[in-house]
ZADO-1210 file (C-alpha; in nm, 4 decimals, padded with zeros to 6 digits):
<atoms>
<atom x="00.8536" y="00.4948" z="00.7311" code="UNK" pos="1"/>
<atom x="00.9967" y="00.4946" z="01.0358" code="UNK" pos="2"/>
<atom x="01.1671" y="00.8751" z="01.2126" code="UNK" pos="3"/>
<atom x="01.4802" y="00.7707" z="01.3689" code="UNK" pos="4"/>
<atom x="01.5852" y="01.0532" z="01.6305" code="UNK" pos="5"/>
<atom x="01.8591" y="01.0118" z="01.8295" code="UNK" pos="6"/>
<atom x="01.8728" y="00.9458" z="02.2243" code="UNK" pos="7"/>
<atom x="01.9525" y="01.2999" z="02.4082" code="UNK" pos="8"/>
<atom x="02.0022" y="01.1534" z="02.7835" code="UNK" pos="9"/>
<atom x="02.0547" y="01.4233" z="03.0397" code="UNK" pos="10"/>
<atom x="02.2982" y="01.1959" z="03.2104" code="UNK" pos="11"/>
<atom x="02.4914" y="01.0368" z="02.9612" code="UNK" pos="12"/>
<atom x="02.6682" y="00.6680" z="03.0594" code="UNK" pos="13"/>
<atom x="02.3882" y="00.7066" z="03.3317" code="UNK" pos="14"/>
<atom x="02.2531" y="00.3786" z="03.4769" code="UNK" pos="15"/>
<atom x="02.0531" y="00.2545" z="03.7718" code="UNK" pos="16"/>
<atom x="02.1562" y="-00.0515" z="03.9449" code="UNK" pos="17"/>
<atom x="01.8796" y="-00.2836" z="04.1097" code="UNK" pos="18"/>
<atom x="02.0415" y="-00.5261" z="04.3173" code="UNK" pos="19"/>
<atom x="01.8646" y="-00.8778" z="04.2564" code="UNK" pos="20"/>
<atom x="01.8531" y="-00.9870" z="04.5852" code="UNK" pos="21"/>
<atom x="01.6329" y="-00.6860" z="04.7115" code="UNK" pos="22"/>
<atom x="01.8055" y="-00.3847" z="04.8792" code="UNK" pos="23"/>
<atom x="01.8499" y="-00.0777" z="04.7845" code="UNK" pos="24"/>
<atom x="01.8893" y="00.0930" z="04.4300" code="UNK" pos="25"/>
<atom x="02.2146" y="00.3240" z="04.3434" code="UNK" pos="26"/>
<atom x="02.2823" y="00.5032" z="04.0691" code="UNK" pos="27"/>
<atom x="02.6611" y="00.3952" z="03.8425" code="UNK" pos="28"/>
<atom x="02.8110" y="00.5474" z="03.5052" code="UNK" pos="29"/>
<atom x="02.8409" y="00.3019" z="03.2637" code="UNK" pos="30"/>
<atom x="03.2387" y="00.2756" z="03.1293" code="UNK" pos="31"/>
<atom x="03.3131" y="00.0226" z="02.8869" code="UNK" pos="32"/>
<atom x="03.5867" y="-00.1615" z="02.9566" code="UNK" pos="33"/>
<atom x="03.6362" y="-00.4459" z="02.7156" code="UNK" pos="34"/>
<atom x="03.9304" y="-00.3110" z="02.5655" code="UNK" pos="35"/>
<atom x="03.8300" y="-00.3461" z="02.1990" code="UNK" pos="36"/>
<atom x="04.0615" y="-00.4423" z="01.9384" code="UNK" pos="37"/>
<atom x="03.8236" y="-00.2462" z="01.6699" code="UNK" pos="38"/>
<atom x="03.5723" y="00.0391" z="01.7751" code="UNK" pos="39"/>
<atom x="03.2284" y="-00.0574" z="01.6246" code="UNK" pos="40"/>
<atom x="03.0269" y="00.1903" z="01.4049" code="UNK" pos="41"/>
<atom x="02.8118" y="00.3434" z="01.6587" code="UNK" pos="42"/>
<atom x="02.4107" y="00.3031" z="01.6456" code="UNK" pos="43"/>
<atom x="02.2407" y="00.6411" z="01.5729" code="UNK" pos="44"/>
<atom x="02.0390" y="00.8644" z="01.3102" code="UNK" pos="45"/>
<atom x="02.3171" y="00.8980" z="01.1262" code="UNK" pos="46"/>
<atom x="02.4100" y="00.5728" z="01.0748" code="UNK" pos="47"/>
<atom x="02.0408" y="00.4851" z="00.9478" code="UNK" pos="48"/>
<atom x="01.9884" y="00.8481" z="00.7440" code="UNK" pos="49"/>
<atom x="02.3379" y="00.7039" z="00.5616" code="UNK" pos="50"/>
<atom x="02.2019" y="00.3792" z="00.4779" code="UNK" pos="51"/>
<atom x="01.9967" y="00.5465" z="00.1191" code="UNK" pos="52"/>
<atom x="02.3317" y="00.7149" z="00.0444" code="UNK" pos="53"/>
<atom x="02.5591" y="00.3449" z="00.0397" code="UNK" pos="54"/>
<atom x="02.6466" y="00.2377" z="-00.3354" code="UNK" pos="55"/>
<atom x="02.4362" y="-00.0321" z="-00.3812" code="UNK" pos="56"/>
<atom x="02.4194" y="-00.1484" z="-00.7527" code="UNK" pos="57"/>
<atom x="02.1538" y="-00.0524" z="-00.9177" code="UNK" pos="58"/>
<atom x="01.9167" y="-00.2998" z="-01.0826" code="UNK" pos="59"/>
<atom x="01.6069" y="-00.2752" z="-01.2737" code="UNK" pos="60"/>
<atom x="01.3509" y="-00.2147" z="-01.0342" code="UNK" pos="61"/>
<atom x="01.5297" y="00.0750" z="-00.8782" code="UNK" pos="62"/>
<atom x="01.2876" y="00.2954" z="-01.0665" code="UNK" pos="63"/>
<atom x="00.9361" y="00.0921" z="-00.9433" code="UNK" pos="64"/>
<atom x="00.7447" y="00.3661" z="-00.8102" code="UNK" pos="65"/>
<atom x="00.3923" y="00.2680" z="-00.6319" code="UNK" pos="66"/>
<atom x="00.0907" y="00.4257" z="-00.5023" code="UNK" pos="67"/>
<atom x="-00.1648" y="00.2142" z="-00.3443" code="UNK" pos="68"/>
<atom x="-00.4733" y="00.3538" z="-00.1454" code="UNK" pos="69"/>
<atom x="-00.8521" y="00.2560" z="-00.0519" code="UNK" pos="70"/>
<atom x="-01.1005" y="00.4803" z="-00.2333" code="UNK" pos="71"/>
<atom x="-01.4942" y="00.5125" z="-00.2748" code="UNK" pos="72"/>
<atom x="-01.5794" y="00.5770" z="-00.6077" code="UNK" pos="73"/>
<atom x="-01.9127" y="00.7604" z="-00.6490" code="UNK" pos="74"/>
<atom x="-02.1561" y="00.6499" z="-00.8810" code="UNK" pos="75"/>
<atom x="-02.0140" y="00.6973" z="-01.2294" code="UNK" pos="76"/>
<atom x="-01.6498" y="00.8413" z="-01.2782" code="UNK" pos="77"/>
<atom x="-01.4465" y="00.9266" z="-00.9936" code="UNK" pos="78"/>
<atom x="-01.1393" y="01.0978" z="-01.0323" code="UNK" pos="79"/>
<atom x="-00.8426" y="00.9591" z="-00.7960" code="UNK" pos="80"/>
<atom x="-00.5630" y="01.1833" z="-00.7261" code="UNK" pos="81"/>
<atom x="-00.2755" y="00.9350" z="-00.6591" code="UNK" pos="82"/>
<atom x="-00.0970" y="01.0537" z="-00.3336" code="UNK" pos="83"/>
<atom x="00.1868" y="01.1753" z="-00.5045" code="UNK" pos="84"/>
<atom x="00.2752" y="01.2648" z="-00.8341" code="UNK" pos="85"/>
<atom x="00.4692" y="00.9649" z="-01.0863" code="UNK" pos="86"/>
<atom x="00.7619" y="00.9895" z="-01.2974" code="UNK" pos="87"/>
<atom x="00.5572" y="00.8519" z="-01.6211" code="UNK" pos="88"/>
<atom x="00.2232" y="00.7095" z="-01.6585" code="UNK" pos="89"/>
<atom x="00.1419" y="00.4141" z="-01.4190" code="UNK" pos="90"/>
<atom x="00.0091" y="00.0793" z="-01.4799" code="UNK" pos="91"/>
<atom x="-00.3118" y="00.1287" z="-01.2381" code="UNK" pos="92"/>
<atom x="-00.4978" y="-00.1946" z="-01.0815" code="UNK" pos="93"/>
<atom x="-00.8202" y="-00.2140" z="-00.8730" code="UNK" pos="94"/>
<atom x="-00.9625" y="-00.4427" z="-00.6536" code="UNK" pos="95"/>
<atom x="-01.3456" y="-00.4082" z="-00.5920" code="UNK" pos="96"/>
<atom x="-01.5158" y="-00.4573" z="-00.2644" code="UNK" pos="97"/>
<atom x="-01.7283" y="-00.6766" z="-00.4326" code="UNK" pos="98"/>
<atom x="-01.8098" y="-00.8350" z="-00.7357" code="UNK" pos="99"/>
<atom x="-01.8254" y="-00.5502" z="-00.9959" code="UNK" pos="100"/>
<atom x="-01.6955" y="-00.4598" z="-01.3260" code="UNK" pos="101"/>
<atom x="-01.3971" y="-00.2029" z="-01.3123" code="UNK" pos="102"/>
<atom x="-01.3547" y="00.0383" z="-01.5804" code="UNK" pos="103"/>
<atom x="-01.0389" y="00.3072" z="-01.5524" code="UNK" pos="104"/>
<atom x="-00.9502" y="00.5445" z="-01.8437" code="UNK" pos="105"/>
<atom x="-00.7681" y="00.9123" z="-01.8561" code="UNK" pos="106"/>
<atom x="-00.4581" y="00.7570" z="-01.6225" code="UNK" pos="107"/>
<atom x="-00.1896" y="01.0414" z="-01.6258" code="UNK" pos="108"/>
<atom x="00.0863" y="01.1189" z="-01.3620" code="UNK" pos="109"/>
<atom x="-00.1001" y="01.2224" z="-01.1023" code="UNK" pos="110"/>
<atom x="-00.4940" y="01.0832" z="-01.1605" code="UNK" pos="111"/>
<atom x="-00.7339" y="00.8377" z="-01.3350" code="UNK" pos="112"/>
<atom x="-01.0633" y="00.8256" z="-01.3464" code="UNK" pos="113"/>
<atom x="-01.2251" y="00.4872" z="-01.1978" code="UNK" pos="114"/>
<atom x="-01.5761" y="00.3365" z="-01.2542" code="UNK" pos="115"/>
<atom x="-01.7958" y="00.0269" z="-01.1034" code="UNK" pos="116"/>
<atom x="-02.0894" y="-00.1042" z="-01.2573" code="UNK" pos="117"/>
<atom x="-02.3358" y="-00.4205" z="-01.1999" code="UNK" pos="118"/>
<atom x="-02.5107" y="-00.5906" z="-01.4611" code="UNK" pos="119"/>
<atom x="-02.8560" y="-00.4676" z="-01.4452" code="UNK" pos="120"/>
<atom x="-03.1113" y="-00.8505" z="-01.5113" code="UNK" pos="121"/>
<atom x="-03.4129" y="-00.9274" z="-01.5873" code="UNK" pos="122"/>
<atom x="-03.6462" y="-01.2423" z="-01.5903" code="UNK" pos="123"/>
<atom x="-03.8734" y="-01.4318" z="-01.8332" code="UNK" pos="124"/>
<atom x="-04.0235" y="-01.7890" z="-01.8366" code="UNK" pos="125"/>
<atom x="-03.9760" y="-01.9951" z="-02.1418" code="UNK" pos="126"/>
<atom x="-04.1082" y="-02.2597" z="-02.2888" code="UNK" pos="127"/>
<atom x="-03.9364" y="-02.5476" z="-02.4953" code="UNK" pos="128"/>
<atom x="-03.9021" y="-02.4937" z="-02.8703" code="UNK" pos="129"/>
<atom x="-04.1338" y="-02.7563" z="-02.9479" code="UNK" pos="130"/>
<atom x="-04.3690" y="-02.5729" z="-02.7495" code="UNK" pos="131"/>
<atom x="-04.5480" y="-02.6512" z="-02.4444" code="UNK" pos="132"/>
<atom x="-04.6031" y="-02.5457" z="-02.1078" code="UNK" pos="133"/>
<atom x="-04.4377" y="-02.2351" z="-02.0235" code="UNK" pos="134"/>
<atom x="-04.1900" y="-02.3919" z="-01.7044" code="UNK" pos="135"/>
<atom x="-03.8242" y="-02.2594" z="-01.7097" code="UNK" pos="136"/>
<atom x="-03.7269" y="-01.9561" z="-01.5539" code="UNK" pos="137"/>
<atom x="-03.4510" y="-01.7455" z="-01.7199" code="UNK" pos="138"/>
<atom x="-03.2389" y="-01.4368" z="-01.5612" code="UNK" pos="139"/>
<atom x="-03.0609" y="-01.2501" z="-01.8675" code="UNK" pos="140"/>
<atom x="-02.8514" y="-00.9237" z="-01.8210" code="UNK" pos="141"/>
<atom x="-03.0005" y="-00.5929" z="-01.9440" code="UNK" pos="142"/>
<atom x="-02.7255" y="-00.3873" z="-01.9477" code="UNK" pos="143"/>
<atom x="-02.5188" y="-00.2178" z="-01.6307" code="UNK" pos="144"/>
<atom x="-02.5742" y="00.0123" z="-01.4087" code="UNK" pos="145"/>
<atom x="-02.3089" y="00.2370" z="-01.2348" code="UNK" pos="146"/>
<atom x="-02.2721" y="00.2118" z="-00.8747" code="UNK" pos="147"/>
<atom x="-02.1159" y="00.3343" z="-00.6017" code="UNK" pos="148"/>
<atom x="-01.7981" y="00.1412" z="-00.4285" code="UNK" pos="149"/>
<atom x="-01.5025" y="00.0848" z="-00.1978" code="UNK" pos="150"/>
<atom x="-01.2191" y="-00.0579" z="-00.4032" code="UNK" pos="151"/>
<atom x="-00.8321" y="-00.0417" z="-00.3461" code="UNK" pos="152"/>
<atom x="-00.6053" y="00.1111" z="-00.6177" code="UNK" pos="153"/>
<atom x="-00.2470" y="00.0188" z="-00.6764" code="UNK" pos="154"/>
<atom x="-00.0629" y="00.2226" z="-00.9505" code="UNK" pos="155"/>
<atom x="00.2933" y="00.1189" z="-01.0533" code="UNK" pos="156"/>
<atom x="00.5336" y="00.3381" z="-01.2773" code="UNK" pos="157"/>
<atom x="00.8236" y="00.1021" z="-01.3844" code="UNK" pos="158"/>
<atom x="01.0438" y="00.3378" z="-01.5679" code="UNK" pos="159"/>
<atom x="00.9865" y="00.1661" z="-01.8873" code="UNK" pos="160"/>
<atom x="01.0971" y="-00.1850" z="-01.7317" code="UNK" pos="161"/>
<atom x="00.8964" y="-00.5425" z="-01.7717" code="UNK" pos="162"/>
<atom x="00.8288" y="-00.6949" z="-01.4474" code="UNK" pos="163"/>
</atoms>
């Protein structure tokens, strides 16, 4: 989010005039003179710190609360403290770095635990069932192994609402 601060001029009204065809610059005080037939709302902090306080209706996703941050997840379990704490228990999705299996469990207001893991293969040659020579190479998966990393985590409290 933007700070919006306010313009403190030492001179207010204050400008410098540049002639276009060369010479030299003077200084002027600006004094509008349009003779306005309605004063507009001025542009300032204030008018921006207001604009969370106007009525607006409210609608359903009023209440959507996210978190979203890039983490590296050690190998096995890594606790992620969410950046601020929720108003109820978040919906939490991860996008890997790669292509890995995502695992999350324990997800409260503040933390879940995250974990990536590769299948683990291994190789055998086979041979037709009617026997044979023994040609055909096969790659089957083992099991998986836990590994280390870099995913992003999004984690979205609705208030009870269905997106």
């Amino acid at each position: 989010m933007i700070e919006v601060k306010d313009r403190i001029p030492s001179k207010p009204n204050r400008i410098k005039i540049v002639p276009e065809g060369g010479g030299t610059p003077y200084f002027a005080v600006w004094e509008r003179a349009d003779q306005p037939i309605q004063e507009g709302t001025l542009i300032n902090k204030y008018l921006f710190d207001s604009i969370d306080e106007w009525n607006f209706l409210p609608t359903g996703l009023d209440d959507i609360e996210i978190d979203a941050q890039r983490v590296t997840l050690d190998v096995g379990w890594t606790t992620i403290n969410f950046t601020r704490p929720l108003s109820g228990i978040p919906r939490v999705f991860v996008s890997p770095s790669d292509a890995f299996i995502i695992s999350v469990m324990n997800v409260t207001q503040t933390t879940c635990q995250i974990a990536a893991r590769q299948p683990v293969t291994a190789s055998a040659y086979a041979a037709a069932s009617s026997g044979g020579t023994v040609t055909t190479k096969i790659t089957y998966m083992t099991g998986f192994d836990f590994v280390a990393a870099e995913v992003d985590v999004v984690a979205v409290y609705d208030g009870g609402v269905s997106i």
